[in-house]
N, C-alpha and C positions, 0 to 999 in steps of 0.2 A: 268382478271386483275392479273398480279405478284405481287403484293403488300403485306400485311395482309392478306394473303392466311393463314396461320397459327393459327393467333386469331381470324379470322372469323371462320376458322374449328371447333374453340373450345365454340364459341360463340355460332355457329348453336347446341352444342352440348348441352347446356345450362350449361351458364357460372355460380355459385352458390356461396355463403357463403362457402360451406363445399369444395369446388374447390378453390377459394381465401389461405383459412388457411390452403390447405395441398401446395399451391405453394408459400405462405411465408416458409412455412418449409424447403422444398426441396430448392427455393431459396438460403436463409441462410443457407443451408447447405453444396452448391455446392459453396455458395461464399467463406468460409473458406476453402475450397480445392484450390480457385480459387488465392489465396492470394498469399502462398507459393511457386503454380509453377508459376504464373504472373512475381513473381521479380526472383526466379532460370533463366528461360526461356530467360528473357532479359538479366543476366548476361550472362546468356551463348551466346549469340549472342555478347556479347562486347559492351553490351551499358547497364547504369545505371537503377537500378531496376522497379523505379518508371515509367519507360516508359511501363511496361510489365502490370504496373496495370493502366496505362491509356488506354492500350489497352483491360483490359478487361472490365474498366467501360464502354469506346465510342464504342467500334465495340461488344463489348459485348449486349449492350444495342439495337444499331441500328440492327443488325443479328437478334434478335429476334422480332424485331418489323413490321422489313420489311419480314423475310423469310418465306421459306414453311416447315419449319417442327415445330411443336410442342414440342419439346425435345430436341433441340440443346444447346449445350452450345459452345458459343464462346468467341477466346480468344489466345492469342501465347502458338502454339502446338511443343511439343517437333520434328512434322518433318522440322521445317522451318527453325533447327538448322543450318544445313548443308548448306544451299543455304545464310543465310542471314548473318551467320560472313563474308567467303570472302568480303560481299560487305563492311560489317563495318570497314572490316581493310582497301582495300583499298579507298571507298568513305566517309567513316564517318557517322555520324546519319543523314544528311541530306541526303547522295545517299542512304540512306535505307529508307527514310519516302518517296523520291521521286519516287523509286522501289515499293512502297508498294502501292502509288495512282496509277500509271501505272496497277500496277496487278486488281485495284480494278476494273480502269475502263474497262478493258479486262476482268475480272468476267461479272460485271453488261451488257457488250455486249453479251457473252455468255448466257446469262439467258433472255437478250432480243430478243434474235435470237433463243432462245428454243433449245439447244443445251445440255439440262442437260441429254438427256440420253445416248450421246456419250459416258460417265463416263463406260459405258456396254461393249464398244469398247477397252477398256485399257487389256490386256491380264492377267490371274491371277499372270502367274510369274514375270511381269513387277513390277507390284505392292509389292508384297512379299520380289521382290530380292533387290527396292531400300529401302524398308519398314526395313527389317534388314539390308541394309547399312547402313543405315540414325542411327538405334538405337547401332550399333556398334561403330561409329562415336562419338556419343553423348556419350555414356556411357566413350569411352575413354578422351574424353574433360574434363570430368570431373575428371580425375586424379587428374590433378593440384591443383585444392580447395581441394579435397578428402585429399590426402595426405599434403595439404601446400608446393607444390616445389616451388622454385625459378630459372623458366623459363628463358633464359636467348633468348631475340630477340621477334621477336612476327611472329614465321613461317603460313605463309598461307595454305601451303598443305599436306595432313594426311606426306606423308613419314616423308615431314622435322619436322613436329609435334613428331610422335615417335621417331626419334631422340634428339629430343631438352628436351624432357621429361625423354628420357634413359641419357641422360647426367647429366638432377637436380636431380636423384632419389636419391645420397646424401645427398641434402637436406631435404627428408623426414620430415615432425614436426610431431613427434609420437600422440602431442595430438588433433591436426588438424584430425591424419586418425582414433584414436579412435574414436573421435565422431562420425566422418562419419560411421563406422561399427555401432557404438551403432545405429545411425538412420536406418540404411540397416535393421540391426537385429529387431531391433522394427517394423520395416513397414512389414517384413515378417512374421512374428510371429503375427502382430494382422490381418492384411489378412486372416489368417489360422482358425480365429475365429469367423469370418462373422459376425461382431458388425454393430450396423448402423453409428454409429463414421469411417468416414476415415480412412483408415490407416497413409495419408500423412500428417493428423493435428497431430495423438499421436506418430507418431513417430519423429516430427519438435519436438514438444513440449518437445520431451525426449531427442533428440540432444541439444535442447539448454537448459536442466538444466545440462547437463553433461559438456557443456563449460562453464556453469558459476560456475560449481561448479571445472571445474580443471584453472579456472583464477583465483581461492583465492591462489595459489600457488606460489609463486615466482620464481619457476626455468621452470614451463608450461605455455605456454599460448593458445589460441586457437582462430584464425583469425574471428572477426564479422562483419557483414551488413554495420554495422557504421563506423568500420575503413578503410574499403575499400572504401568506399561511400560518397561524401559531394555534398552538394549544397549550390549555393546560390541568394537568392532572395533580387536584391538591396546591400545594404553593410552588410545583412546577412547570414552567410554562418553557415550549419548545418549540422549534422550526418547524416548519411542513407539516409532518404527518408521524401523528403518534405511535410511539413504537409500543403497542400494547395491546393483547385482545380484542375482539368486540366486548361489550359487557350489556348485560340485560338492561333494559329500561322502558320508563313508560313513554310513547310514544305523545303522548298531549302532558307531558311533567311542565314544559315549560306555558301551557295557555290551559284551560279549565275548558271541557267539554260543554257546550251550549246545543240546544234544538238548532237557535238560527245559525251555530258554525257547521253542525252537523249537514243541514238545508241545504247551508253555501256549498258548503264541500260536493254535495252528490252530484249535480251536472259534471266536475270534473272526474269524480271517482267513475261514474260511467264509462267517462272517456277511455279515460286510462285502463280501463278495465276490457270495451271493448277495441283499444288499440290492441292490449297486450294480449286478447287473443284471437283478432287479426296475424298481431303478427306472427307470434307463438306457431300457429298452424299454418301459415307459409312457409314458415321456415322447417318445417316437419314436414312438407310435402316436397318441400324440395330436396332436404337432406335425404328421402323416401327414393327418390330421381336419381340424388348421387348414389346412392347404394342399392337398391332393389328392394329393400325393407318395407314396412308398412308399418304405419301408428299410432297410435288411439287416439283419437280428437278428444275427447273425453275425458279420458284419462290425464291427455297433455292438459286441458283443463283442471283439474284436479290438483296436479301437481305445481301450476303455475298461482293456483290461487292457494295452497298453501304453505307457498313462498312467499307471497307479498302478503299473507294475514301474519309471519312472523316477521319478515325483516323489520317492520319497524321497530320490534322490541329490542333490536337491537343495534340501533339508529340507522339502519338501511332507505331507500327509494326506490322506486318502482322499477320492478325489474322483470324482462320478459326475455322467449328466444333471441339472440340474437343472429340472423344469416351468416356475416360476413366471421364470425367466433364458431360457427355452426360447419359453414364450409373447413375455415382450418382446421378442425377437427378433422373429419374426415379423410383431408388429405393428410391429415398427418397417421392414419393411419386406426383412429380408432374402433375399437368392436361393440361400446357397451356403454351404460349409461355411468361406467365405474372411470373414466375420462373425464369426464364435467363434475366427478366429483374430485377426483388428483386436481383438476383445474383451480379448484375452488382451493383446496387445501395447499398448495402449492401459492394463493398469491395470498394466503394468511403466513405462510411460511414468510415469505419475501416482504412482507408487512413487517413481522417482528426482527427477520435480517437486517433488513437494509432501506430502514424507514428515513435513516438520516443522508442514503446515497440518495432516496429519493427527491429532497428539498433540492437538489439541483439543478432539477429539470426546469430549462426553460417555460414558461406561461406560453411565448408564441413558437416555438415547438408543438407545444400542446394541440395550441389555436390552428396550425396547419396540417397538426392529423386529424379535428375533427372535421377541415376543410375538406380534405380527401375520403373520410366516412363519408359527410355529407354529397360530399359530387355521386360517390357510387351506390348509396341509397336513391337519391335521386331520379338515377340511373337517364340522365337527361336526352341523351341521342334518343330512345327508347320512348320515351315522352315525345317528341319533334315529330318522329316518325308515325304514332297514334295520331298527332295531332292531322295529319298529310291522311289517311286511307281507312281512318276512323268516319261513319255516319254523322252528320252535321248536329244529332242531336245527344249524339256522343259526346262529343267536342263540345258542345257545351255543356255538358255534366263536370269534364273534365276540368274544363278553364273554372266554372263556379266554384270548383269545389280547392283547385289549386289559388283562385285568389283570396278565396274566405279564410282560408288558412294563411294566408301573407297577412292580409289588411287585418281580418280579427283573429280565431284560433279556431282550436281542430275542433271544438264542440258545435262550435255554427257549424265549419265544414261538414263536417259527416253530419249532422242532423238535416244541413238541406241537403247535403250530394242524395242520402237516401230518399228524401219525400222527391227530389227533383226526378229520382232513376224510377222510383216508384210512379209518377205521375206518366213520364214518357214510356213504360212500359206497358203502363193501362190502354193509352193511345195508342199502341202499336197491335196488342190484342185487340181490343177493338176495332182496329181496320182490317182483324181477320173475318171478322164474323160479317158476312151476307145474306138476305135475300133477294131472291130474284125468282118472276116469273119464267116457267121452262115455256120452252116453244112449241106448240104441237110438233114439230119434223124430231121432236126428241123421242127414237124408238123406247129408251127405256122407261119416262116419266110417260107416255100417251096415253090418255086414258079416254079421249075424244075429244071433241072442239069444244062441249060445251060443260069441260069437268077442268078448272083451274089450279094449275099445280106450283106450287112454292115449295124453291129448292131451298135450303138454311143449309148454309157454311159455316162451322166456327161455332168456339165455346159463345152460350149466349150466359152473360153477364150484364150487372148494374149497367157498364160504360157501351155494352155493345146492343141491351136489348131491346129499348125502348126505341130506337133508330131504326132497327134491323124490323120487328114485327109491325111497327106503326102502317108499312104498305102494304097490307094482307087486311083484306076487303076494299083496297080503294080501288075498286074496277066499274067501268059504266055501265051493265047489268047484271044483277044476281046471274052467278052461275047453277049448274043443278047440282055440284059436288064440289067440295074443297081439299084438294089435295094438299097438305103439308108434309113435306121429304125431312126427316130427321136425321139421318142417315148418317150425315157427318157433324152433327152436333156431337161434342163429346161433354159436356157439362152444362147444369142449369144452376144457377142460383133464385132465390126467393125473388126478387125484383126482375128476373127472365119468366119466373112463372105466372108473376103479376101479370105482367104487360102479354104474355102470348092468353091470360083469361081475359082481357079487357080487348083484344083482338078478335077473339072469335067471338065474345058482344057484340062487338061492330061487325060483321061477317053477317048475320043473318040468322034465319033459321034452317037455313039447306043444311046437306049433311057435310062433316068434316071429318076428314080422312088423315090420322097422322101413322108417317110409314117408315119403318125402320128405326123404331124409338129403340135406342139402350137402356138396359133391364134398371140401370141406376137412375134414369131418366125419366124412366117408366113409375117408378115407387115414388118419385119426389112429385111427378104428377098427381097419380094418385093420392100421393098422403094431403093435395092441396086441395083435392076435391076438383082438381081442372076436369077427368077424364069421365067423372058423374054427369057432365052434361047429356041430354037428350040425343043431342045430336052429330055428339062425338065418339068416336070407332080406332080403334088402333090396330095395325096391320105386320105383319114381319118382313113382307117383302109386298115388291109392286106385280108378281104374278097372281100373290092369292086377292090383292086388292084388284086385280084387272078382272079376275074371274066372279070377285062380287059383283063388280058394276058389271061385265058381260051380261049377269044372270036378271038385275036389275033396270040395266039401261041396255037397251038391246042394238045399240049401234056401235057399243064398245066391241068388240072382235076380241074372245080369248085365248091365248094363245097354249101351246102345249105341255107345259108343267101346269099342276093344280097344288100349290102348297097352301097347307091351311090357316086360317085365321088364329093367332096367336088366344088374342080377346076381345074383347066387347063389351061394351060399358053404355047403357041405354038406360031412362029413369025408369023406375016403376018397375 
């Protein structure tokens, strides 16, 4: 069962009083982290705060209830930046809630089909190269709040973005980028201190007394939550963020379901779906590292895609593990997957509290904790370093795939970073696979001067085999016997077995000796009709082939084991 795979884990494990009161803590304590970046996050995608914290009460809550890991926290992760403005600008909140139940329901297929350890399949530099795309991107987005510009258009793609940005840098509002520094500087500086308080709550906390303390001013001011932000419910309309429930709704209410919107949408719902679990099961394998646990890919599958088939119904956005919510958990002590759900309930709690303390958060506040997520997703030193002791063909996986993600998005990125890893990995297998004539002085392969032996190294496949068998028969005179050593072949494909039957065509009609075939090797030939030839003979070892040809050519010498002939395959 993929279900509760997680709180059963913990349940078997005996679930206690003293396990409850360290996962309210850890809870609460991941939820106040959880608050900050929930509405940063959804601004940054282009859509109002309060959707960032619907998504992490509902997919928050359902992730953990339904998935396989013990430690996750989910919730809108700073990589979904990249992929889900384009769509906000040009489909609106509705082609993003409708993108987001597509990717859910393509998770939850993925976790049904048991496909979570594909995740092993993504290459390291894939991951890395759009991994610090994605956080260069983000980080630069966030100029705008940081500094206070006044952007003039609303450009969709990084270039025209760094342009539109180099044009407002005039506008500057000096005490918009204070605070943001003062927040950068606080978040770094108490990191450095390894407190169990967050960095991301005391250093919000220090951005927004420094904007309210340079708003007593009358020639400063400094852009908040509230003034950006209104809503309204019926004939009232209110600052920031509303103080009231999620409420059910249909997630395409405001634009009418089409074939061609559906169409548009899937390259991105893809995306988003194989980001989310990407990242989902990193961060499960690493929370696994912190603790010693283990946890169902699958299941985490399961539970992530039927998180995002619900939150849109209740205006939510795509939401997956996140690490850096994942880790303070942890450390904050939790046992069980009954923490990420206190988390959840805890910032629906502070939702209908203190919706109105909320409008006073500074925007570049905001903008300079998503700088600091972004640097440490990033994780840039780390990238620098790959870049320096990484293979040259690495490195270019790597740079492809981090600039596709700058200049256009994560859907090019990862669709060529994989055909790219994919193609240099064909190439690398293939310059495994050799043949080579043995040397008569080889005691093992000798079977006399005038009996030709070919050693094959390496899976023969499409890319290795038509190369590798093409020099078997090119010799200046018929030999009397043709040795072919299998030995260390460990796989054929259909286009290996082509090209070794269009080889021993060319070969002649002397006889052909193949020695130390594998029994899977052995059937694939047979089932092609290769080993039906006349004049081909298959062998288990090269004593009972030396003892053929001793008995046969009487200049071979054989030596003192006799093991027997496996098979024999002659027409007629």
């Amino acid at each position: 069962m993929l279900v509760f795979d997680a709180l059963k884990q913990a349940w078997r494990e005996g679930y206690s009083f003293a396990a409850l009161r360290a996962d309210l803590v850890a809870g609460m304590t991941v939820g106040v982290v959880a608050i900050p970046l929930g509405m940063a996050l959804a601004i940054a995608i282009g859509v109002p705060p309060q959707h960032g914290l619907y998504t992490v009460i509902v997919a928050g809550l359902l992730a953990a209830l339904f998935g396989g890991s013990r430690f996750n926290i989910s919730g809108p992760t700073a990589a979904f930046v990249v992929i889900l403005l384009p769509i906000t600008q040009q489909y609106g909140l509705s082609g993003l809630m409708l993108a987001t139940l597509m990717s859910g329901l393509i998770l939850l297929l993925m976790g049904v089909l048991r496909l979570g350890q594909l995740v092993a399949y993504v290459p390291y530099p894939v991951t890395t190269g759009f991994t610090a795309g994605i956080g260069l991107v983000i980080a630069f987005l966030q100029l705008k709040d940081l500094l206070g510009l006044q952007v003039s258009g609303n450009p969709i793609h990084f270039p025209e973005k760094v342009m539109a940005f180099g044009s407002a840098l005039p506008s500057v509002n000096w005490a918009d980028a204070g605070v943001g520094v003062v927040t950068i500087t606080v978040f770094i500086g108490w990191s450095r201190l390894k407190q169990r308080i967050p960095p991301h709550v005391v250093a919000l906390v220090a951005g927004t007394v420094a904007a309210l303390a340079l708003n007593q001013s009358d020639s400063l001011h400094v852009a908040l939550l509230g003034e950006r932000f209104q809503y309204q419910i019926g004939d009232l309309i209110g600052q920031g963020i509303p103080q009231v429930l999620p409420s059910l709704m249909l997630p395409w209410q405001a634009a009418s379901i089409t074939p061609e919107l559906v169409m548009a949408l899937l390259p991105a719902a893809f995306t988003i779906a194989l980001l989310g679990c990407i990242e989902s099961l990193l961060c499960a394998v690493v929370a696994d590292g912190m603790t010693g646990t283990k946890h169902n890919p699958n299941g985490e599958l399961v539970g992530q895609g039927l998180a995002n088939l619900v939150v849109p119904f209740f205006g939510g956005i795509p939401a997956t593990a996140a690490i850096a919510r994942t880790a303070t958990n942890i450390r904050a002590g939790a046992f069980s997957p009954v923490s990420a759900i206190v988390h959840a309930l805890f910032v629906l709690a502070a939702m209908l509290l203190l919706a109105p303390v909320l409008a006073y958060i500074p925007m570049s506040a905001l903008a300079g904790l998503l700088i600091m997520v972004a640097w440490n997703m990033s994780e840039a030193p780390h990238f620098v370093h790959t870049m320096k002791v990484a293979p040259r063909r690495d490195v270019a996986v790597l740079l492809v795939c981090f600039s596709l993600t700058v200049v256009f998005d994560m859907v090019i990125a990862v669709a060529v970073g994989l055909l790219l890893s994919g193609i240099l990995f064909i190439q690398r297998m293939a310059s495994l696979t050799s043949v080579t004539v043995v040397a008569q002085t080889h005691p093992h392969l000798d079977f006399g001067e005038d009996v030709v032996v070919y050693d094959i190294n390496g899976p023969l496949f499409f890319a290795a085999s038509e190369k590798a068998l093409s020099v078997i028969g090119r010799l200046p005179q018929p030999p009397r016997a043709l040795v072919l050593d299998f030995t260390d072949v460990t796989t054929m494909d259909i286009t290996a077995i082509r090209a070794l039957d269009m080889a021993l065509a060319r070969a002649g009609d002397y006889p052909v000796y193949l020695l130390g075939v594998a029994a899977h090797v052995e059937r694939k030939l047979a089932a092609a009709g290769v080993l039906a030839a006349a004049q081909v003979q298959l062998y288990s070892s090269s004593q009972s082939l030396r003892e053929h040809l001793s008995t046969k050519h009487h200049n071979v010498a054989p030596q003192e084991s006799t093991p027997s002939v496996v098979s024999m395959y002659t027409a007629g």
